[in-house]
C-alpha positions as CSV (number, residue, x, y, z in Angstrom):
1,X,0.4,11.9,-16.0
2,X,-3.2,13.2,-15.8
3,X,-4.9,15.3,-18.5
4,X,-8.5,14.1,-15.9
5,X,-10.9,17.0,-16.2
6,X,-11.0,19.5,-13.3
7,X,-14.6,18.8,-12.6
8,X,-14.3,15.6,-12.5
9,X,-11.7,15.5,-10.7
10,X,-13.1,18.1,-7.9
11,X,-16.0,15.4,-8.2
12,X,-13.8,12.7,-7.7
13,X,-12.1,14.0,-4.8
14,X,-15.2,15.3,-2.9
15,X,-16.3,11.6,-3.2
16,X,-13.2,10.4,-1.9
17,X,-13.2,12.7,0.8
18,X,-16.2,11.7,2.5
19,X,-13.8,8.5,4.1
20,X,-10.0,9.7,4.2
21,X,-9.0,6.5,6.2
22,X,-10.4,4.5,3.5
23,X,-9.5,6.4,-0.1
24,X,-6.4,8.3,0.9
25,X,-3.8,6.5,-1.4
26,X,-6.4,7.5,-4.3
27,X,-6.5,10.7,-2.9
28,X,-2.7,11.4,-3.3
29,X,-2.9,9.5,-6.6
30,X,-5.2,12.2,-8.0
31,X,-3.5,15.1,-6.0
32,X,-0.2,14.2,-7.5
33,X,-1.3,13.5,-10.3
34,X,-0.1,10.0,-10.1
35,X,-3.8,8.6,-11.4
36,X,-5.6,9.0,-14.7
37,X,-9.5,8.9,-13.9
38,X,-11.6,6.1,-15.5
39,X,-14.9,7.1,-14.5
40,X,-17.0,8.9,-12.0
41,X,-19.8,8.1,-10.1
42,X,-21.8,9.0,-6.9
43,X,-21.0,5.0,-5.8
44,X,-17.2,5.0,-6.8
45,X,-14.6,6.1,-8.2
46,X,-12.2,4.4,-10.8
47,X,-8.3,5.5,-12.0
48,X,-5.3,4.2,-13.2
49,X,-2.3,4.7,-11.5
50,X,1.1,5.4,-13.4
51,X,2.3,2.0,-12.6
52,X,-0.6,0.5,-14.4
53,X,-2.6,-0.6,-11.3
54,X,-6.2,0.0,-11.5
55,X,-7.7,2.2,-8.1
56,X,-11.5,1.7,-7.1
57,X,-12.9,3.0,-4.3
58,X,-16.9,2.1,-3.9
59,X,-19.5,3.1,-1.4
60,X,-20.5,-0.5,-0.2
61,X,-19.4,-4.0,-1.2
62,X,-22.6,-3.9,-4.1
63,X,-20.8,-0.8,-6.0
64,X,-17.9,-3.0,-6.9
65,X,-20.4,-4.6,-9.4
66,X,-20.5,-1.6,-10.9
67,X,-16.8,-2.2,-11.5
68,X,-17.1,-5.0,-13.1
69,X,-16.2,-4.7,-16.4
70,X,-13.3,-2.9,-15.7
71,X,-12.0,-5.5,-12.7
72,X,-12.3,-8.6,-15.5
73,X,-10.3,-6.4,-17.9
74,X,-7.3,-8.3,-16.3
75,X,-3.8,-6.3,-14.8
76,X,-4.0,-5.7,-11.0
77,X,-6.8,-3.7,-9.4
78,X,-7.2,-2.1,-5.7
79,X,-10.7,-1.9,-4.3
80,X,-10.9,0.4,-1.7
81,X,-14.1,0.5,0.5
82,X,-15.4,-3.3,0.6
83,X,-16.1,-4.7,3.8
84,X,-16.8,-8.3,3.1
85,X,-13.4,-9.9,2.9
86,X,-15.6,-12.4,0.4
87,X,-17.8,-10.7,-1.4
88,X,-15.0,-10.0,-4.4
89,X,-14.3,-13.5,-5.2
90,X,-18.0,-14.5,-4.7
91,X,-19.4,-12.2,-7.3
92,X,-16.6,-11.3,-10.3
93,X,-15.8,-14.1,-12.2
94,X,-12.0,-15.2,-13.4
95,X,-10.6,-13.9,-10.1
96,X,-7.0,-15.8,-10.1
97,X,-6.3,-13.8,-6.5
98,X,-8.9,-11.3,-4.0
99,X,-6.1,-10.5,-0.9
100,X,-8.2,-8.4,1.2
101,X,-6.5,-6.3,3.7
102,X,-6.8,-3.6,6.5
103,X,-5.5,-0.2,6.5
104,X,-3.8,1.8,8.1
105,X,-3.0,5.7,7.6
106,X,-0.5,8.3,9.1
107,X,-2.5,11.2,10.3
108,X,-0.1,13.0,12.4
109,X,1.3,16.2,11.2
110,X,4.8,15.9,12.2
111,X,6.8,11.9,11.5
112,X,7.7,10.6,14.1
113,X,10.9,10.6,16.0
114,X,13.7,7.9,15.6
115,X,15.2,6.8,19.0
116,X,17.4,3.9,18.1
117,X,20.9,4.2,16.6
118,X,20.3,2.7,12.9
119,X,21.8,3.1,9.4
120,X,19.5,3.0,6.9
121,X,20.9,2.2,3.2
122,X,19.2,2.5,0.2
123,X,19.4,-1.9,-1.4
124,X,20.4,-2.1,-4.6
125,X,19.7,-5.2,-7.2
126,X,22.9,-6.7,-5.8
127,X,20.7,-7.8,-2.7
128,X,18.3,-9.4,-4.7
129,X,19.1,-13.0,-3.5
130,X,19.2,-11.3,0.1
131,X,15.9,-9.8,-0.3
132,X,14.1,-12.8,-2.0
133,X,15.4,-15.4,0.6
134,X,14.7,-13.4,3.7
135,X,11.4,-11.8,3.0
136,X,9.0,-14.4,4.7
137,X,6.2,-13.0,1.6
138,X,8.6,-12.9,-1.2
139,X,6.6,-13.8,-4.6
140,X,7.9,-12.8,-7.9
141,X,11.9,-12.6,-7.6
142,X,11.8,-10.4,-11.5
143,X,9.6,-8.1,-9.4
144,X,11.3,-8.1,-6.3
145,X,14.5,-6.8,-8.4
146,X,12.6,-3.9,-10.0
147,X,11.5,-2.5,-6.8
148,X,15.5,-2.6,-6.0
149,X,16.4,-1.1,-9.1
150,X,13.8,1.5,-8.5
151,X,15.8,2.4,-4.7
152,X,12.5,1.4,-3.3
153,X,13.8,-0.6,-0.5
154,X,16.0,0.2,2.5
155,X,18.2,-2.0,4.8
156,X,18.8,-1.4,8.1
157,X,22.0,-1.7,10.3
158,X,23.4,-1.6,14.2
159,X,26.9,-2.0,14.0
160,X,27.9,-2.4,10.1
161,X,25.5,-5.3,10.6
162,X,22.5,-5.8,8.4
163,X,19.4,-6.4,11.3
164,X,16.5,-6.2,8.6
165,X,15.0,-3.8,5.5
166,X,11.9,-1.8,4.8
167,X,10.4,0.0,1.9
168,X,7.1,0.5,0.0
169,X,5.4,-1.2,-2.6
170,X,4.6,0.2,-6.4
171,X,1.6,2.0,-5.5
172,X,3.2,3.9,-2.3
173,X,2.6,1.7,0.2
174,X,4.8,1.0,3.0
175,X,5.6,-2.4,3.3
176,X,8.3,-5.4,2.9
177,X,9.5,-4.6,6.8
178,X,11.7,-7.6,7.6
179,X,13.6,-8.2,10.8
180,X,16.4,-11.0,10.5
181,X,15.4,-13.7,13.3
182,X,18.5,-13.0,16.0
183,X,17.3,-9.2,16.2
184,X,13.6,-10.0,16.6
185,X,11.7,-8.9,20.2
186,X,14.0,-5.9,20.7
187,X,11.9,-3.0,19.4
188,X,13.5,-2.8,15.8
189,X,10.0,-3.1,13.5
190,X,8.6,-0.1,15.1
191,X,11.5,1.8,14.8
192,X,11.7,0.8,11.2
193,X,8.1,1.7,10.1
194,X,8.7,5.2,11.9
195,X,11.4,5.3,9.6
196,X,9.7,5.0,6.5
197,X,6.7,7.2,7.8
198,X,9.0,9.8,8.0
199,X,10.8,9.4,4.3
200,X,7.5,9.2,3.1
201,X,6.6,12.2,4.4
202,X,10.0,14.0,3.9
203,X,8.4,13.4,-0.3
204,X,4.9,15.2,0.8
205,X,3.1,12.1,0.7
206,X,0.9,10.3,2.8
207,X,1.9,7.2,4.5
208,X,-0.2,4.2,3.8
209,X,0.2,0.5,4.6
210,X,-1.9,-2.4,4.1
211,X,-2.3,-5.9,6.0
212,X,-2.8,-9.3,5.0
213,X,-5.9,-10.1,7.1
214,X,-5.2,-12.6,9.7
215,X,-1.8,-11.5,9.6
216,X,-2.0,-11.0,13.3
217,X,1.8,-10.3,13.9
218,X,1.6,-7.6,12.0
219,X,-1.7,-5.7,13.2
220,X,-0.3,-5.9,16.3
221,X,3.1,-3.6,15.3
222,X,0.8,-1.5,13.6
223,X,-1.0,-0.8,16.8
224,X,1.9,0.1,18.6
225,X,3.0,3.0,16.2
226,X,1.2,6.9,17.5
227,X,-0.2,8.5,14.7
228,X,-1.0,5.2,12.4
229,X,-4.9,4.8,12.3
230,X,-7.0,2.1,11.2
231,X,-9.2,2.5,7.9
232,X,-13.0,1.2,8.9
233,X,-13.3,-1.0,5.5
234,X,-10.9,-3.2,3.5
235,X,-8.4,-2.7,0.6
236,X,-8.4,-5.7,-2.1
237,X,-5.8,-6.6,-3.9
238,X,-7.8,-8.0,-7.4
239,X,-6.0,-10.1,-10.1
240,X,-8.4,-11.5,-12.8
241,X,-7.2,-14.1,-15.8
242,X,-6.2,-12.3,-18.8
């Protein structure tokens, strides 16, 4: 989608570069040319992604004022590289929503390897009800259909029988992993997030995830995967009023 200058974009990148934990889903962006750049500076970067989300990725927490403008221009934004889960909502005005959230990034070379005997099937919108009602974050049900349409999610089954679903978000990162309450505590979350590690990978792409701070459940899965390493600073999910 990207007609972004090559200097700029070398620029970009060797900015990004400096913390691959922290920028990697706006590295990809810009090495797939997923991501138009905005601007470039030597305290952030700033690109919109294809599906209209807006990428930042700052220094320190201060850079994000630097992003100002851009933040309050409304849509959905990504700040990549704050570390004050506060600082966001403390300092841009007309912030309906700041969900900050750690990282976590796949850095092995190889995905890893599947030991349980699981069918994974691509959900179509005819699980939509499914999806909605059994996803303990579901949101925006018009959404939720979209990323169904879009084969975004998978659902996953032992025996003909549905046990959960996984799949990734918009912007590429893995998320919406669901295990149905009866086949919870018997090792199928892992096994499902080393399943979409490894279709991500199968695409050439990095796999990303991001967590709901305080979403303690959660961290803990993510600390029990090899290869998945933790980001040092937050990823914010921004939403201003338009």
């Amino acid at each position: 989608m990207s007609n972004t200058n090559a200097s700029e974009k070398r620029q970009a990148l060797d900015f990004l570069a400096k913390d691959f934990l922290t920028f990697a889903p706006m590295i990809e962006a810009l090495d797939k040319n997923d991501a138009a750049l905005i601007s470039v500076h030597d305290f952030g970067v700033a690109m919109k992604h294809k599906e209209g989300i807006v990428l930042i990725g700052v220094a320190d927490d201060d850079a994000t004022l630097h992003f100002k403008d851009r933040i309050c221009d409304g849509g959905l934004n990504v700040v990549y590289g704050n570390t004050d889960p506060d600082y966001i909502i403390n300092n841009i005005p007309n912030i309906i929503r700041a969900v900050p959230c750690h990282q976590v990034v796949y850095t092995k070379k190889s995905p890893p390897k599947l030991k349980m005997n699981i069918e994974y099937r691509l959900m179509d919108a005819g699980f939509i009800d499914f999806f909605y009602d059994n996803y303990s974050r579901s949101w925006d049900k018009a959404h939720m259909r979209i990323l169904l349409e879009r084969e975004f999610i998978f659902g996953a089954y032992v025996g003909g029988e549905i046990i959960g679903f996984i799949g990734r978000h918009m912007d590429g990162s893995m998320g919406f992993l669901e295990i149905l309450p009866k086949f919870r505590r018997q090792g199928y979350g892992k096994e499902l997030e080393n399943f979409i590690i490894g279709r991500v990978m199968s695409e050439g792409r990095i796999p990303f995830a991001h967590i709901v701070m305080g979403n303690e459940v959660s961290m803990s899965l993510q600390g029990k995967v090899e290869g998945l390493d933790f980001a040092k600073k937050l990823a914010t999910w921004v939403r201003v009023k338009t």
